[in-house]
N, C-alpha and C positions, 0 to 999 in steps of 0.2 A: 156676731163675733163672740159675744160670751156662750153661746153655744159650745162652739167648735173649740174655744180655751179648757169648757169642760169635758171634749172627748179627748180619750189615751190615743196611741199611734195606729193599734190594729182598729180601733171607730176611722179614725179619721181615714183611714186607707182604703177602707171597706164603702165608704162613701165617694171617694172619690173612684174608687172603682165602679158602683152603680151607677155615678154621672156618666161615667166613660160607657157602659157596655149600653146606656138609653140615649145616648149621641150617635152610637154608633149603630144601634139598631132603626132611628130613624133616616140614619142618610143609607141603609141599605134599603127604606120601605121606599123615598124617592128615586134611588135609582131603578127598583121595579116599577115603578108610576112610571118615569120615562122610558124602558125598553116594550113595555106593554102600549105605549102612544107610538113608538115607532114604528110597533109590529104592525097595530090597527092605520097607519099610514099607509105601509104596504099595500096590504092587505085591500084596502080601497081603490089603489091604484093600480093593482093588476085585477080587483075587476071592471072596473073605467074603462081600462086600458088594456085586454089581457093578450092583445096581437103585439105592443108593445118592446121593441128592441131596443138595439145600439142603432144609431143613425147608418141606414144603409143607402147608397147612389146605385142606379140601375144602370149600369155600360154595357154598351154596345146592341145592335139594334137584335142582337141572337137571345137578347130574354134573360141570360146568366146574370144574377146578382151578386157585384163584388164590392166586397166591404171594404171602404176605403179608411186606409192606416196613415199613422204620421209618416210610415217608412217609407206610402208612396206619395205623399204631399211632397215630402224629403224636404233640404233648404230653399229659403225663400230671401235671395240678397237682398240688398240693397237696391233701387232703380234711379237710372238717373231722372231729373225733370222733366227733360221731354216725353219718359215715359207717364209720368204723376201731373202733370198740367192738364188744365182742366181744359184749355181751346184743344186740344188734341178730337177733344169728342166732335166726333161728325156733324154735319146736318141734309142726310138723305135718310129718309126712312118709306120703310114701306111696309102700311096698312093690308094685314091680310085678313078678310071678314069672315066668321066660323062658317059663314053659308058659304063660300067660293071652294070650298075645300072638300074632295071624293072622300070621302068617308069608308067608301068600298075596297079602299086601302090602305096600308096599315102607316098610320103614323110613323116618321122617322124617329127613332132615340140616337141620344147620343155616344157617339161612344169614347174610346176611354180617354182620347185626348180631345171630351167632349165636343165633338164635331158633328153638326146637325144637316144629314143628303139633304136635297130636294124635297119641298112640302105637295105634295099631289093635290091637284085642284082639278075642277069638275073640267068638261069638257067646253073649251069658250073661254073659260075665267084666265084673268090674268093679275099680275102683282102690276100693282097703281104706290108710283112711289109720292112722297111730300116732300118738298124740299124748305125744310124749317128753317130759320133767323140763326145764323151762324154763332156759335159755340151755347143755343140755350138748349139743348138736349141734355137732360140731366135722367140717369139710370142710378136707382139706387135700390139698397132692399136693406132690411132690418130685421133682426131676430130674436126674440126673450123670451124664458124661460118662465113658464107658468106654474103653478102647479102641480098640471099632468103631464102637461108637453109644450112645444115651444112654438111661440105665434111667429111666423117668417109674415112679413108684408113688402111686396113690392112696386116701385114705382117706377113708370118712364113719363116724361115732360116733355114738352119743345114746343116752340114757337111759329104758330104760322102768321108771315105779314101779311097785311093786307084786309079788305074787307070786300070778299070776293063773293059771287054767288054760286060757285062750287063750294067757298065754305061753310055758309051756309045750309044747303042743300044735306052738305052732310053731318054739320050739328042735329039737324032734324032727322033725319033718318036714323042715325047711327049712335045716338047718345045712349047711353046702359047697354051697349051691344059688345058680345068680345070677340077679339081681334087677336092674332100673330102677328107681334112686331119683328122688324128688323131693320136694324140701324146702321148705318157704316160711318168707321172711323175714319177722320179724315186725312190725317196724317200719315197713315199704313194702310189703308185698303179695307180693313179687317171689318166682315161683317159680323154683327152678333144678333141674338134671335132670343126672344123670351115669347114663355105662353103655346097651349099645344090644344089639340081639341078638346081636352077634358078641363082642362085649366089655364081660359085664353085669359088675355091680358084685356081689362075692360075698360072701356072709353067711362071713368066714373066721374070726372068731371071739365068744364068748362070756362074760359073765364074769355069772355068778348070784348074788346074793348074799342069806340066808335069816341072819342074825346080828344081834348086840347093833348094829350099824354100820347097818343098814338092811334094807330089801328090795326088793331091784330089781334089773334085768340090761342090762348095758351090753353093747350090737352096736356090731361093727365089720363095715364091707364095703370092700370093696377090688378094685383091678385095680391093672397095668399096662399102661398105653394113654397117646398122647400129649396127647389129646382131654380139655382141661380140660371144667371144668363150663360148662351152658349156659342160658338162659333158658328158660324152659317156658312158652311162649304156650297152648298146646293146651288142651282141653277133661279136665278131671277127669273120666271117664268113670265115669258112677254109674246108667245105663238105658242101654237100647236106641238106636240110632237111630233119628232120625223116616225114614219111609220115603215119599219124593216118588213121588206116582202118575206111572203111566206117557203120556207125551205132553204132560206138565205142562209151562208154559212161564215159571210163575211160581216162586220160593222163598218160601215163607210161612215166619216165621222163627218158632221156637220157643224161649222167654226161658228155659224150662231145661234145654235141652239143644243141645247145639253139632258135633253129625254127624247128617249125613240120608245116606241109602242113596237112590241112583237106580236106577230102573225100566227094564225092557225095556221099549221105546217099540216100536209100531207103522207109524210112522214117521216121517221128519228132525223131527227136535224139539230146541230150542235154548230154552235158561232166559234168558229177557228181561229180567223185573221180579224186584222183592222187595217183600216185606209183612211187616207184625205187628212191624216193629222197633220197640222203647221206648226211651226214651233212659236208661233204667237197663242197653243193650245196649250201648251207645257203648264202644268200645274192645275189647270180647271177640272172640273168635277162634268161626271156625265150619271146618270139614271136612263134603266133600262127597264123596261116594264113589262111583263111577262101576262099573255092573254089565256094559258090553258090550252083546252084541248086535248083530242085524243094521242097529239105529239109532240109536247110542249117543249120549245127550245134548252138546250142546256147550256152551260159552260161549265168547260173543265178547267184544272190548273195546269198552266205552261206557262211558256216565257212571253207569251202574248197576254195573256189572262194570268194574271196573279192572284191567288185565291189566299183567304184566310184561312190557313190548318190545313189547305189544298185541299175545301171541301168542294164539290161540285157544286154548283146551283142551279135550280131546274127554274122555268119560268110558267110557273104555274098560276093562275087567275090570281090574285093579288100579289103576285110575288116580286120585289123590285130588286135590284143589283145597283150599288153607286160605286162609281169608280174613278180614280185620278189619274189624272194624262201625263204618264211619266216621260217618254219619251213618244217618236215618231211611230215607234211598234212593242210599247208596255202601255199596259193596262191596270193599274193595282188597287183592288179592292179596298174600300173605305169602308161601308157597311153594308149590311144586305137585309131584305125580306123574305122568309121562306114560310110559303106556305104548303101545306097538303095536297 
């Protein structure tokens, strides 16, 4: 203090002016400290990461990737209870094991009002349902953000009563093994489907219980994938396909069962009409499976065959067509497979 008593006005100015311009040269040396850490953040992270986007969803089984906007989530109201109550959840579900499923065709995707055709499975194989302990089916999935990118985990649960020796049988076989589920709601119908050949849903653990508490075994399956759960339009696959003679131009439709296998045609043959639909068919899904050939079946768009974009579709050796039973004489495309 007796310093500064003995500087005149231009000392003491002149010094507080040197405090000022070394305060303010060190918070401009921090703020380069932290734009050089952010930059070297980056920079880590597109190379970690260099495929690295905005979160994109795959719709529709044609391959197109459409980036999904708030614009097309759009509003999301209010539901009532009986939408948000938890006994709404089902208890059938049905185990599908990655080995039961042709591979030689091409996975369904879903499309944009995430709706998942029929799962193709080998010749023989069929869907084996469980019927779990009423409302303990629980589907859940979770998602946080890392680092680089975001860890999605999901779970489905249920309860089988009893201490049976099919369940057994299949603890033992089937434990670390992964599976396609599918669940129906019990309340609405509505089935849903999680888990695909690349990324099934896996039986990861067990809990058996044989005591004074009960007896029964609670499954859990599980991934991480970003691909929540989806609708399951497709066919419950419990027989064979009907198999359409070869040069056939008509679909005769069969009320219990919802895939037909196409024929080697002798030559250009194109499916024109439909028949045999009931109106106990109205609303179900049908899959049509295309074997190749030197003459491979078509369909074009009319008012029998409603086509997406009114593209034709040829039924070429993996090639599938799914479609929903609008009326007694519409047919309207849900999704398709096209191959070469």
């Amino acid at each position: 203090m007796r310093n500064l008593k003995k500087m005149n006005s231009k000392q003491l100015a002149y010094s507080y002016k040197k405090v000022f311009m070394a305060g303010l040269k060190y918070r401009l040396q921090m703020l380069l400290v932290l734009c050089v850490f952010i930059g070297g953040v980056s920079a880590v992270g597109s190379v970690m990461a260099p495929n690295y986007n905005a979160p994109k969803v795959v719709l529709g089984s044609s391959g197109v990737t459409a980036i999904v906007t708030m614009a097309s989530v759009g509003n999301l109201d209010e539901v009532s209870a009986k939408d948000s109550a938890g006994n709404q959840i089902g208890m059938r579900v049905w185990l599908i094991d990655r080995k039961q499923i042709d591979d030689t065709q091409v996975f369904p995707q879903p499309n944009a009002d995430r709706e998942v055709g029929t799962i193709p499975l080998k010749a023989g194989e069929y869907m084996h349902y469980f019927d779990a302990v009423n409302e303990s089916v629980k589907s859940n999935g979770t998602g946080e953000k890392g680092d680089v990118n975001v860890d999605f985990n999901n779970t489905l649960s249920f309860i089988m009563a009893g201490n049976r020796i099919q369940l057994m049988n299949y603890l033992e076989e089937y434990a670390g093994r992964g599976h396609i589920v599918i669940w129906q709601e019990c309340g609405t119908g509505v089935r849903y489907i999680q888990g695909s050949l690349c990324k099934p849903m896996t039986l990861n653990s067990f809990d058996r219980k044989d005591d004074n508490e009960g007896r029964y075994v609670t499954f859990t399956f599980g991934n991480k994938h970003w691909q929540q759960p989806c609708i399951y339009t497709g066919e419950i696959v419990q027989q064979d396909p009907v198999t359409i003679a070869a040069d056939a131009t008509n679909l005769a439709i069969v009320s219990t069962n919802g895939r037909y296998n196409l024929s080697v045609n002798t030559g250009a043959t194109a499916l024109a009409t439909v028949s045999g639909i009931a109106s106990s068919d109205y609303g179900r899904t049908i899959t049509i499976y295309g074997v190749g050939g030197a003459n491979p079946t078509t369909i074009a768009d009319s008012t029998t065959f409603v086509l997406v974009d009114g593209t034709t579709w040829t039924g070429n050796a993996g090639s599938s067509i799914t479609f929903k039973i609008h009326d007694a004489e519409t047919l309207v495309e849900v999704s398709r497979v096209q191959t070469a």
